[in-house]
C-alpha positions in Angstrom: 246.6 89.3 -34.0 247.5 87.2 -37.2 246.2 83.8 -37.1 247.6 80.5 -36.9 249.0 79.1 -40.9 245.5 78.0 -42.1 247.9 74.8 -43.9 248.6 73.7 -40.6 245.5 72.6 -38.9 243.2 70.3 -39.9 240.0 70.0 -38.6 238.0 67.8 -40.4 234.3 68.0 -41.6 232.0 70.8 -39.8 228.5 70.2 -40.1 227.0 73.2 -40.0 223.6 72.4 -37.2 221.0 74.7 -38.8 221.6 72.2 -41.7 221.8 69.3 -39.3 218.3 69.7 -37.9 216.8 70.3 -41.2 217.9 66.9 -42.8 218.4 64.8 -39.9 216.1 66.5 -37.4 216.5 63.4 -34.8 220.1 62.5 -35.2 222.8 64.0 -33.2 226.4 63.1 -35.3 229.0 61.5 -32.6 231.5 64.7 -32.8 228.6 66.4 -31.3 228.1 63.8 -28.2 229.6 64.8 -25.2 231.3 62.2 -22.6 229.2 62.2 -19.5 232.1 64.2 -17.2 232.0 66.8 -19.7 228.2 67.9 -19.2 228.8 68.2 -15.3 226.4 68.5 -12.5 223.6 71.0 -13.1 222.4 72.4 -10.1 218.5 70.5 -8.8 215.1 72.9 -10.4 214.5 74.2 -6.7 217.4 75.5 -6.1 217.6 76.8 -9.6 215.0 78.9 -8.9 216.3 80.7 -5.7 219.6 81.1 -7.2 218.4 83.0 -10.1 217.3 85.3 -8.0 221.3 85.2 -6.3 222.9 86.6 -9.5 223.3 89.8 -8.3 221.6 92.8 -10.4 223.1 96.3 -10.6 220.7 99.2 -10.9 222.8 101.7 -13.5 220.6 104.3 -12.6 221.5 104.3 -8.8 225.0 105.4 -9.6 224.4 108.0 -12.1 224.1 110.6 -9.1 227.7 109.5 -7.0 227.9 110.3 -3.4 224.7 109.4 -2.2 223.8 106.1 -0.3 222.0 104.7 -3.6 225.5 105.1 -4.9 227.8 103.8 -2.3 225.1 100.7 -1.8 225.1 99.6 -5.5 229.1 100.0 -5.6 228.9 97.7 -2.8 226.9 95.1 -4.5 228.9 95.6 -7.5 232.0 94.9 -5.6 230.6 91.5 -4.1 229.2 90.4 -7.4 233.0 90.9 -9.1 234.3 88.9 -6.4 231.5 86.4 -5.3 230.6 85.5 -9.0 232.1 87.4 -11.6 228.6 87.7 -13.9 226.2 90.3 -12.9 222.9 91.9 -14.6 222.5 95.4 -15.5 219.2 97.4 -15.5 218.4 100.8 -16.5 221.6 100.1 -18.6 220.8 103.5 -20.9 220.4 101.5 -24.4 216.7 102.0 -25.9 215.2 98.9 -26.5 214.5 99.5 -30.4 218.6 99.5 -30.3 218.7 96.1 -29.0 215.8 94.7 -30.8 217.3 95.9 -34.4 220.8 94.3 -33.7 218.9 90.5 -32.6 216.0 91.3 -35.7 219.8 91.7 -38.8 221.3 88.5 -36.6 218.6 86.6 -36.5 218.1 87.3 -40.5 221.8 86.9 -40.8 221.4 83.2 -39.7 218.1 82.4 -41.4 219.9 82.9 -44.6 220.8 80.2 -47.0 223.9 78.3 -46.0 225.6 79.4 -49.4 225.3 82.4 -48.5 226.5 82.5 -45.2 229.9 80.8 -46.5 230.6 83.5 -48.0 232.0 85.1 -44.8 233.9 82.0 -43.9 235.8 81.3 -40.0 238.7 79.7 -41.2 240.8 78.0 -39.0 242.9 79.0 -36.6 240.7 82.4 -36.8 238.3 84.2 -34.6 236.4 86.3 -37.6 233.7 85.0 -39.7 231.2 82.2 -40.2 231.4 78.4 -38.5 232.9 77.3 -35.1 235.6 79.2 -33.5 238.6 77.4 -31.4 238.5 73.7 -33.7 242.1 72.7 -34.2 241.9 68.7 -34.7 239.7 66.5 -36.6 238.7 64.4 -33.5 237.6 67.8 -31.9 234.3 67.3 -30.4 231.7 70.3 -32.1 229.4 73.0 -30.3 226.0 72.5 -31.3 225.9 76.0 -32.6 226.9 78.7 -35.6 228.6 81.4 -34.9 229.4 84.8 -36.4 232.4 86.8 -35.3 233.6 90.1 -36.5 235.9 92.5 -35.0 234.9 95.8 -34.6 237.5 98.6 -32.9 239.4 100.0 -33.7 239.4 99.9 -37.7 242.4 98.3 -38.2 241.3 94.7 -36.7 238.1 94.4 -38.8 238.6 92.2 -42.2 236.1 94.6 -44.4 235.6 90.9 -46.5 233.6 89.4 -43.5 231.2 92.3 -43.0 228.0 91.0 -44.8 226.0 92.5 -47.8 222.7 91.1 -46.7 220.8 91.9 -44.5 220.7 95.4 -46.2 221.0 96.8 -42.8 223.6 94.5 -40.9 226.6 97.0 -40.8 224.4 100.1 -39.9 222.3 98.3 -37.1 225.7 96.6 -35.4 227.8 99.8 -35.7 225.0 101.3 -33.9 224.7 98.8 -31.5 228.5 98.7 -31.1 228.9 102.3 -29.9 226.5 102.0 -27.4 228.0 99.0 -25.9 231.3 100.4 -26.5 230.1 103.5 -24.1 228.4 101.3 -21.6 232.0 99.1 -21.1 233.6 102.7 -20.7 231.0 103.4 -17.7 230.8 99.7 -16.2 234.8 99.9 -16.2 234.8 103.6 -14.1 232.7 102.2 -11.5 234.6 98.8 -11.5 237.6 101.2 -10.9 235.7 102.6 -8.1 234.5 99.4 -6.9 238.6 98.5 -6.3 239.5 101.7 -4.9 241.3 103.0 -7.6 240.3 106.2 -9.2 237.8 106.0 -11.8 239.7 106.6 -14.9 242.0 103.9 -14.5 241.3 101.1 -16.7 240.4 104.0 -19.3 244.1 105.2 -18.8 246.0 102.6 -19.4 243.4 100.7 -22.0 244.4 103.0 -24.6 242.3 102.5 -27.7 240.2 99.7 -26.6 239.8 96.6 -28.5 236.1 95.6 -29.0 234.7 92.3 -30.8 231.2 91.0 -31.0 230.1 87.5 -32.1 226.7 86.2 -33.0 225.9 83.1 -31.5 222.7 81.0 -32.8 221.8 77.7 -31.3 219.0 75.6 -32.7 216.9 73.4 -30.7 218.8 69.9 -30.4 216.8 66.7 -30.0 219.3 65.4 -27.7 220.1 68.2 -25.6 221.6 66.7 -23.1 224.1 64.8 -25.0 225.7 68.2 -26.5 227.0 71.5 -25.6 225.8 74.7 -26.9 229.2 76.2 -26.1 232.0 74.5 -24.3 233.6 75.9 -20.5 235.5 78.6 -20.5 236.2 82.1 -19.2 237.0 84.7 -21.2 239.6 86.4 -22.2 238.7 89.9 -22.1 238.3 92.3 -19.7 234.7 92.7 -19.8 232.3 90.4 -21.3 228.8 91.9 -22.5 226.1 89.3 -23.3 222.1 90.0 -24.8 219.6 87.4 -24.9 217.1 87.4 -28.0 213.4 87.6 -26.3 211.4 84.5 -25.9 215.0 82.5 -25.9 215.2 79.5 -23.8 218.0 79.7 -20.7 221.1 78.2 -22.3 224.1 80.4 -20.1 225.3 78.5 -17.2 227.6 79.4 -14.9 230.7 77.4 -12.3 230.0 78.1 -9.1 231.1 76.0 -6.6 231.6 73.0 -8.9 228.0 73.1 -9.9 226.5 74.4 -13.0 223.9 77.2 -12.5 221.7 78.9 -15.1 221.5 82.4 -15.5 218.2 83.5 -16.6 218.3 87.1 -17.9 216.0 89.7 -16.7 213.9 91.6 -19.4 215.8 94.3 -20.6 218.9 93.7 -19.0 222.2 92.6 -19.9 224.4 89.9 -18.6 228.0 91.0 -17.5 231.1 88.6 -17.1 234.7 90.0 -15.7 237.0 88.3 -17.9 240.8 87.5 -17.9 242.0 90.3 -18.2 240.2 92.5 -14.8 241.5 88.8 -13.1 245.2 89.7 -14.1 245.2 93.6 -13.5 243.2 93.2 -9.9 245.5 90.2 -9.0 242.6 88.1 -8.2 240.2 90.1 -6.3 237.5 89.6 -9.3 237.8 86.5 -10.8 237.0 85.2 -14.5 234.7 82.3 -14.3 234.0 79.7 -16.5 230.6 79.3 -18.3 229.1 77.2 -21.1 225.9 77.3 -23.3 223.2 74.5 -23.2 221.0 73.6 -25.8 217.1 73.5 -26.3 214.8 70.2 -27.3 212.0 72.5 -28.5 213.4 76.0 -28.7 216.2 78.0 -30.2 218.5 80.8 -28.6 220.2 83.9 -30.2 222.3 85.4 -28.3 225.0 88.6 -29.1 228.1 88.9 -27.3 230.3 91.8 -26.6 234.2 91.7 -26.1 235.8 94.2 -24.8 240.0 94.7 -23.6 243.0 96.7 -24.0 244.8 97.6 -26.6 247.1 95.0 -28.5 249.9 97.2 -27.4 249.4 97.0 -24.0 251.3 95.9 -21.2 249.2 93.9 -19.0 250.1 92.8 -15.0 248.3 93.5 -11.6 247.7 97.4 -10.9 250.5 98.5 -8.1 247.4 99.8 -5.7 246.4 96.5 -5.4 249.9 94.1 -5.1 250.9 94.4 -1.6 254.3 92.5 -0.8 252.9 91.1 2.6 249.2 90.9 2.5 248.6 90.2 -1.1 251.5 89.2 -3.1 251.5 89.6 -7.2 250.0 86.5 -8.9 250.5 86.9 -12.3 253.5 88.1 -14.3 253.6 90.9 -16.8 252.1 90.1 -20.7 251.9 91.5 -23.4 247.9 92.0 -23.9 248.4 90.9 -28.1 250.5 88.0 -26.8 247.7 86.1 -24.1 245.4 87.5 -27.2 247.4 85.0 -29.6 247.6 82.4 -26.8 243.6 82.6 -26.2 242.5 82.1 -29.9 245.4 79.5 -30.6 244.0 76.9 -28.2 240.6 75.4 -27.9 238.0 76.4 -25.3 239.0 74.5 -22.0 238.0 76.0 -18.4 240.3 78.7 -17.1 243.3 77.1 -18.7 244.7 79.7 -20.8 245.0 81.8 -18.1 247.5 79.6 -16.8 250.0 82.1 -19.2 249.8 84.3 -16.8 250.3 83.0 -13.3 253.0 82.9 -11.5 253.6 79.4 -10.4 254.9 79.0 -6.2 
């Protein structure tokens, strides 16, 4: 989608944190500090622990072979973890490691890089692509304590070529690699989420057309006030499925809203975190629900973390799936969109809960 006029928002100065920390190591900036209602209530270090072990994990291999218990069981669990917490892990996921561990090894070069450099893939505002903070559109705006680096990806015609870096020397190769596997795993995660909902599994394939798929780098350097910042403000997310990778050795930064409380989500090794976004909310009228997350910061460590977004087609229409709107029993909660249009909506308003969705319910 074609971003805001760039002359029309003004968003003040954006310290970039890598710099931050390197000339004022023990000085957080006020745009940075967080009112105290904003950081929430983080859920107590005991329980912590036994709810790590609550965010459900889907074996991938257990439904390679349908129609056998293994199958029917992990379908099962796949269907409570959509609708109990909408974030799940996959194992066995099918990507080799060395894969994975090019893409963090170009991202983390990417952001060790010399500031200069990096601007010369600038996010400017009131766009999603490029270098900086995402979603800034006042000066009074408080800040992320993090860099990101967005880039679209599929199809061709929503990258901007100017954005895609020179240095590393392998950047492009390693994350158009990457990309297609992810791109295959969202194609497989979706057939079985079809089947989860009792639809048949080509479903979301169907009417996806030719899927839109994103990815944005997201580096987060150790703060010495954590717990005055953010890492990444609440939100859910706007596309259908959400695909997130962990660096090794990273701290825990993802947290997760579930009921009212904020719980971390401490990655398995080797496995990837999954989020249902927006868009599986709208098209399974509210079975699986989007769920808002955030990103904590680190006093001693940093985080790297690679995230995958994947939807429908600009072009397509987007409302809740006829099998599963039922006059009586389950009446239709969101109206029909455009899926360019809530795109334009999402990226034209700052990160805030599960408040853009609000373009798409239908209001008793």
């Amino acid at each position: 989608m074609a971003p805001l006029p760039i002359s029309s928002i003004r968003v003040g100065q954006i310290d970039d944190v890598q710099e931050l920390i390197k000339s004022k190591p023990n000085k957080v900036p006020e745009r940075f500090i967080r009112e105290e209602y904003e950081r929430g209530v983080v859920v107590s270090s005991l329980k912590t622990q036994h709810l790590h072990h609550q965010i459900p994990v889907i074996d991938l291999s257990k439904l390679s072979k349908p129609h056998n218990d293994d199958f029917f069981f992990e379908i099962l669990k796949l269907s409570q973890a959509c609708e109990d917490w909408g974030f799940f892990q996959v194992i066995n996921h099918g990507i080799e490691v060395e894969v994975v561990e090019d893409v963090e090894k170009v991202a983390k070069e990417f952001f060790d890089m010399p500031l200069e450099e990096k601007k010369k893939y600038p996010m400017e505002p009131g766009t999603v692509q490029g270098y900086g903070q995402a979603f800034i559109f006042s000066e009074d705006q408080k800040l992320d304590w993090c860099n990101m680096f967005a880039l679209g990806v599929h199809p061709p015609q929503i990258r901007n070529p100017k954005l895609w870096p020179s240095k590393p020397a392998r950047f492009s190769e390693s994350l158009e690699g990457y990309s297609k596997e992810i791109r295959e795993l969202c194609k497989r995660l979706l057939k079985y989420i079809a089947i989860s909902l009792g639809l048949k599994e080509e479903r979301f394939e169907e009417m996806f057309g030719e899927a839109v798929q994103a990815v944005r780098m997201n580096y987060y350097p150790p703060c010495s006030s954590p717990d005055l910042v953010l890492g990444l403000s609440p939100h859910s997310d706007g596309s259908a499925l959400t695909i997130l990778q962990q660096s090794k050795n990273s701290c825990v930064g993802l947290q997760i809203l579930k009921d009212n409380t904020w719980v971390p989500v401490k990655p398995l090794p080797n496995a990837l975190v999954i989020n249902i976004g927006d868009t599986i909310e709208v098209l399974s009228n509210g079975k699986y629900k989007s769920v808002e997350h955030r990103a904590v910061t680190n006093r001693e460590k940093e985080r790297l973390t690679i995230v995958t977004f994947y939807a429908p087609n600009y072009e397509v229409k987007i409302e809740p799936m006829s099998e599963l709107v039922d006059d009586e029993t389950n009446p239709c909660k969101y109206r029909s969109y455009n899926h360019g249009d809530y795109s334009y909506h999402y990226v034209s308003n700052k990160l805030q809960g599960k408040k853009s969705l609000d373009f798409a319910k239908i209001l008793n």
